[in-house]
C-alpha positions in Angstrom: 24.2 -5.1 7.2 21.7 -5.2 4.5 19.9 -8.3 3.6 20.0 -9.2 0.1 17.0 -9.5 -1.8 17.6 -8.8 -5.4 17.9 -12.5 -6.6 14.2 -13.3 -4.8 11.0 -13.3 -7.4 8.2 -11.2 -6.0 6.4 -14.2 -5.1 9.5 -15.2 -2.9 9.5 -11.5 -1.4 5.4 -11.4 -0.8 5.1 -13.1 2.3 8.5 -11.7 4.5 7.3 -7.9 3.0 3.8 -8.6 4.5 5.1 -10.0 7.7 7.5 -7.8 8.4 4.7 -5.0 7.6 2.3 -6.3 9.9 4.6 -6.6 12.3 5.2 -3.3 12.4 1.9 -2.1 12.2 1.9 -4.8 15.7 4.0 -2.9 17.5 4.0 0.9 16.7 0.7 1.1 14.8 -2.0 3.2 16.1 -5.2 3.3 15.0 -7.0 6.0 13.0 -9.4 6.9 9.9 -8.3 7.7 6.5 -10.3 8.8 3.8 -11.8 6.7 1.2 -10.9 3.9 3.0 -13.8 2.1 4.5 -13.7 -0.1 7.9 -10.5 0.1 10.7 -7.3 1.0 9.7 -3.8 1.2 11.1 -1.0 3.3 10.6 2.5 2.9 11.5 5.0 5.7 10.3 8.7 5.8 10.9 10.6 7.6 8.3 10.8 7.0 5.3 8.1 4.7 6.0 4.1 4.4 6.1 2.3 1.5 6.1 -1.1 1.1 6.7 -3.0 -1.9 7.6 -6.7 -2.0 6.0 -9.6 -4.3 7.6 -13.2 -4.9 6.9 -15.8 -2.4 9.3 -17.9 -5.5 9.9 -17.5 -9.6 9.9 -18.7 -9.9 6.9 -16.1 -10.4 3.9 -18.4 -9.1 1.3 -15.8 -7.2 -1.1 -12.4 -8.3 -2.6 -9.5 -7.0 -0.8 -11.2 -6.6 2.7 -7.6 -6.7 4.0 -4.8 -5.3 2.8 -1.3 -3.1 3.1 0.0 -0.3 1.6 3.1 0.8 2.2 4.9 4.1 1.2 8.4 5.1 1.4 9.6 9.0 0.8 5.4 9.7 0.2 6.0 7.2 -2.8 3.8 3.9 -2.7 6.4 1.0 -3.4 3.5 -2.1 -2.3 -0.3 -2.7 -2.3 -1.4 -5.8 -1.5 -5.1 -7.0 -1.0 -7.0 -10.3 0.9 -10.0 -11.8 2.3 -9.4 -13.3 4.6 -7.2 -13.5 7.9 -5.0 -16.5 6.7 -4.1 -14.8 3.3 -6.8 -16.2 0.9 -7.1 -15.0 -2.4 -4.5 -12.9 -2.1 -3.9 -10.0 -4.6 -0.5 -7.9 -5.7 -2.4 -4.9 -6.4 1.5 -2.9 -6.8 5.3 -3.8 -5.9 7.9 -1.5 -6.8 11.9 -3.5 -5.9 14.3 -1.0 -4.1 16.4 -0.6 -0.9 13.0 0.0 1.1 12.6 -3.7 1.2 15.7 -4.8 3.0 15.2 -2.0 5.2 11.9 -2.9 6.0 12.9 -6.4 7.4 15.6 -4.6 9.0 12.8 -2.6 10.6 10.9 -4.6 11.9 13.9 -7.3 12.8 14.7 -4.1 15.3 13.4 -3.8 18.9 12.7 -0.1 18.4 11.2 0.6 15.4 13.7 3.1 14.2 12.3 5.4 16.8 13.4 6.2 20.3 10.0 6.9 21.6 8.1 3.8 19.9 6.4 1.3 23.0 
């Protein structure tokens, strides 16, 4: 069963997408290096999902956005979101698209497997 999240503002829908995201990126992620992306980042990909999980190379939080988490659904980004901090300062809704992808993201990361059988 689907959770319902059409009658939620995106404000209301910021925080559980990002958990549930990070969450994910917890259990199944694996680091790697993408391009044009500068410091660590994380990627977690079950289909139809990516995420990745964006953090600063150094200790210094020099830039805006230092954090953040994209996440893509059928190679289509549906969220971008940006911080500076670890406790969600000055966050930033770079993009939010609404669709099924967000239920099924809690879903997701709700699950003990991650949608796949050989996840850790």
């Amino acid at each position: 069963m689907q959770t319902d999240t059409n009658h939620k503002s995106r404000l209301e829908l910021l925080a559980p997408i990002n958990d549930a995201a990070l969450i994910c990126i917890e259990r199944w992620g694996a680091e790697t290096t993408a391009r044009n992306t500068p410091g660590k980042v994380k990627m977690f990909t079950s289909e139809p999902f990516l995420i990745c999980y964006r953090t600063p190379s150094s200790g210094i939080l020099a830039e805006s956005n230092s954090f953040g988490i994209d996440i893509w659904v059928n190679k289509k980004k549906v969220f971008s979101a940006g911080w500076n901090s670890h406790t969600l300062k000055d966050y930033e809704l770079i993009s939010f698209r609404r669709g099924p992808w967000i239920p099924a993201l809690l879903k997701l990361a709700a699950s003990h497997d991650g949608g796949q059988a050989d996840c850790p």
